[in-house]
C-alpha positions as CSV (number, residue, x, y, z in Angstrom):
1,X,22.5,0.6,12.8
2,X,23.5,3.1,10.2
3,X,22.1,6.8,10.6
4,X,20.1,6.8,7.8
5,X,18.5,3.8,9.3
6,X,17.5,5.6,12.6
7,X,16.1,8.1,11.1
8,X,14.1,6.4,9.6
9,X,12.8,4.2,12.5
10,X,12.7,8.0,14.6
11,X,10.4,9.4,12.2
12,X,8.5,6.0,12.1
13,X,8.3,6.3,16.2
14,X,7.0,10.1,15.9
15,X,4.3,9.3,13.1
16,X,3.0,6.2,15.4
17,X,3.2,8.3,18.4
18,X,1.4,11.6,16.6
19,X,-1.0,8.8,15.4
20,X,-1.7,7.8,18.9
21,X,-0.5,4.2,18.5
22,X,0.0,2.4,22.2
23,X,3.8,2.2,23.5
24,X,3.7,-1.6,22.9
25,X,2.6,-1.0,19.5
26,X,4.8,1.5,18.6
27,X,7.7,-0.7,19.8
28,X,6.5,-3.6,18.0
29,X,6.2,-2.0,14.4
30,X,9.7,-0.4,14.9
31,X,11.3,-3.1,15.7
32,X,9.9,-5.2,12.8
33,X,10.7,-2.1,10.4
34,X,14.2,-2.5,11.8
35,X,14.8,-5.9,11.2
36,X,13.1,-5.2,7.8
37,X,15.4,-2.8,7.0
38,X,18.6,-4.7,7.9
39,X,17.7,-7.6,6.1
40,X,17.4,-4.7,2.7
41,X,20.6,-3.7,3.8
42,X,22.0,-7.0,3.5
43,X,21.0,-7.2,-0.1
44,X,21.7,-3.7,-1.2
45,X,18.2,-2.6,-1.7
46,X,16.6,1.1,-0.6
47,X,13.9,1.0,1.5
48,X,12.0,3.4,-1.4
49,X,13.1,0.4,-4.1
50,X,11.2,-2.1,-1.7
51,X,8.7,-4.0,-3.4
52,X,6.1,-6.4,-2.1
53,X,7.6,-8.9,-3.5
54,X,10.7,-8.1,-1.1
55,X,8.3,-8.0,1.8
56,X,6.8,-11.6,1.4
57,X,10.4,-13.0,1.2
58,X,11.6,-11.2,4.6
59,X,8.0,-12.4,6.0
60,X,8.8,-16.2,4.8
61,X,12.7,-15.5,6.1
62,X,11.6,-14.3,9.5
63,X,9.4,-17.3,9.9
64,X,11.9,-19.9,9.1
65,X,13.8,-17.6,12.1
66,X,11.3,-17.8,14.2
67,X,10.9,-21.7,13.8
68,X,14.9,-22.2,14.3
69,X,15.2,-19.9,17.3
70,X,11.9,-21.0,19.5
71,X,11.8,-25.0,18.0
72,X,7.9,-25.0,17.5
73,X,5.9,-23.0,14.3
74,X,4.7,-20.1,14.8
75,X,1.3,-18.8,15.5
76,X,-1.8,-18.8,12.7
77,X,-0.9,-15.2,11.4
78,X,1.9,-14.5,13.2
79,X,3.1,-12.4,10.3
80,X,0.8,-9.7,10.7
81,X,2.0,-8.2,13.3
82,X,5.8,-7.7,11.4
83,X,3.4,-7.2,8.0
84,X,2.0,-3.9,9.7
85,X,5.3,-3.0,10.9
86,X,6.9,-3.0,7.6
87,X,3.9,-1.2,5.8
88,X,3.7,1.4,8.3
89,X,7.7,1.8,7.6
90,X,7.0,1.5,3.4
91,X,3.9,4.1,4.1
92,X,6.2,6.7,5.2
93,X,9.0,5.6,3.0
94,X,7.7,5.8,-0.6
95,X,4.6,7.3,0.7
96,X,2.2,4.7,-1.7
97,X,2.3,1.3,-0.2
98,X,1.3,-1.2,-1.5
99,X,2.5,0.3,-4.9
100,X,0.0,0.1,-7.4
101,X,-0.3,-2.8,-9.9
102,X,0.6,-2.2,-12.9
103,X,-2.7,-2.6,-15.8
104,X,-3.5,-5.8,-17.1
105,X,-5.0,-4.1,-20.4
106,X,-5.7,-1.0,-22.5
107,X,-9.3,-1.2,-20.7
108,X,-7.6,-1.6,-17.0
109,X,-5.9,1.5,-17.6
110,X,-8.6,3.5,-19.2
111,X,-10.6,2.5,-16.4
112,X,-7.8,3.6,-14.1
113,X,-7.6,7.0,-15.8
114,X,-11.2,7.9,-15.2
115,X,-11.1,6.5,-11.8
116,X,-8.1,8.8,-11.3
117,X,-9.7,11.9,-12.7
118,X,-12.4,11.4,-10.7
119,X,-11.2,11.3,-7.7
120,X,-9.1,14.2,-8.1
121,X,-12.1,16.2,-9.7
122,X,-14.2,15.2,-6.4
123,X,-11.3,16.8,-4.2
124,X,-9.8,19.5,-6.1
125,X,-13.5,20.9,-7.8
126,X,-15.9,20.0,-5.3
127,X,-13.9,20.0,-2.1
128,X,-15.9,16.4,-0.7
129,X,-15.0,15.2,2.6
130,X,-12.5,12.2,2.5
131,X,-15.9,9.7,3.4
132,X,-18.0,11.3,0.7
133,X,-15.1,10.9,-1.7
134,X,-14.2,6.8,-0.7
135,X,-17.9,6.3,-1.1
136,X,-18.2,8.0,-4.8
137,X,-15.0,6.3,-5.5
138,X,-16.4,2.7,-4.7
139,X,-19.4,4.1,-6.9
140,X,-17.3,5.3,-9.7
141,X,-15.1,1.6,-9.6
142,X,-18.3,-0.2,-9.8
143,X,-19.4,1.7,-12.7
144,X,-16.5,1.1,-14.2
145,X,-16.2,-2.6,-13.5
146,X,-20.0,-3.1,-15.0
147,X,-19.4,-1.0,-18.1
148,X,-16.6,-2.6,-19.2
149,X,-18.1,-6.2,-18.7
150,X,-21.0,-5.3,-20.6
151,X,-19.0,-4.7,-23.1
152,X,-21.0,-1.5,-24.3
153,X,-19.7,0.0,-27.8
154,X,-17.4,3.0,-27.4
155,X,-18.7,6.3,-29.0
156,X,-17.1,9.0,-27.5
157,X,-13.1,10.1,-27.7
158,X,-12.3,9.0,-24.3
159,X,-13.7,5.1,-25.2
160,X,-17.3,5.9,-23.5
161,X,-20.4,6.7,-25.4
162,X,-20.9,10.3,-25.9
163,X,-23.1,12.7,-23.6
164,X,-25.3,13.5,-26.9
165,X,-26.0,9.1,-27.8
């Protein structure tokens, strides 16, 4: 395996480890990243250019392995285990994983923007807890969610009704 490569996997080991992972687990998720990462090497693609899309087709490739080398399917959800792997390895790698979608509309993104603001105004300005702020976040999505579907008429410059309505 290329250097680059084991460095990777090494720094994977020593987050999993710091993390406080088990040995078998630790083993586990390497190995799948490594595998993972040969099969990118194979086609010519960076591990921080992976996309989900690349991770479902190593899943479905490793299966169709799996089949061939033991003669009998595999187990129901047998590709979690080399899922977690591979998103632990993505985590540390492009350091957003799963990569955001991008927005279906010009009200998905808005929505997205305030969300965003939010939840940096909730860490920066008020200094919350992470708990406080995942629990104002769900808030602030279901907000969002309902106001959009009620289709309310925008007022304000930012597309919601002004403080003074």
């Amino acid at each position: 395996m290329p250097h680059h490569r084991t460095a990777l996997i090494n720094q994977l080991r020593a987050l999993l480890a710091h993390q406080r992972y088990s040995s078998v687990v630790i083993h586990n998720y390497c190995r799948s990243a490594e595998l993972f990462l040969e099969y990118l090497a194979r086609r010519d693609i960076a591990a921080d250019a992976a996309t989900p899309d690349h991770v479902a087709s190593y899943l479905n490739h490793a299966l169709r392995r799996f089949r061939r080398r033991r003669a009998h399917p595999a187990a129901p959800r047998w590709q979690a285990i080399p899922r977690a792997g591979i998103h632990a390895l993505l985590r540390l790698v492009q350091k957003r994983w799963p990569p955001e979608a991008h927005p279906a509309s010009s009200t998905e993104a808005l929505c997205r923007s305030v969300w965003n603001e939010y939840r940096e105004w909730l860490q920066v300005e008020r200094g919350l807890a992470p708990a406080s702020i995942r629990g104002l976040m769900w808030e602030g999505r279901y907000f969002l969610s309902w106001y959009t579907a009620c289709r309310c008429p925008p007022t304000g410059p930012s597309g919601f009704p002004s403080a003074h309505n």
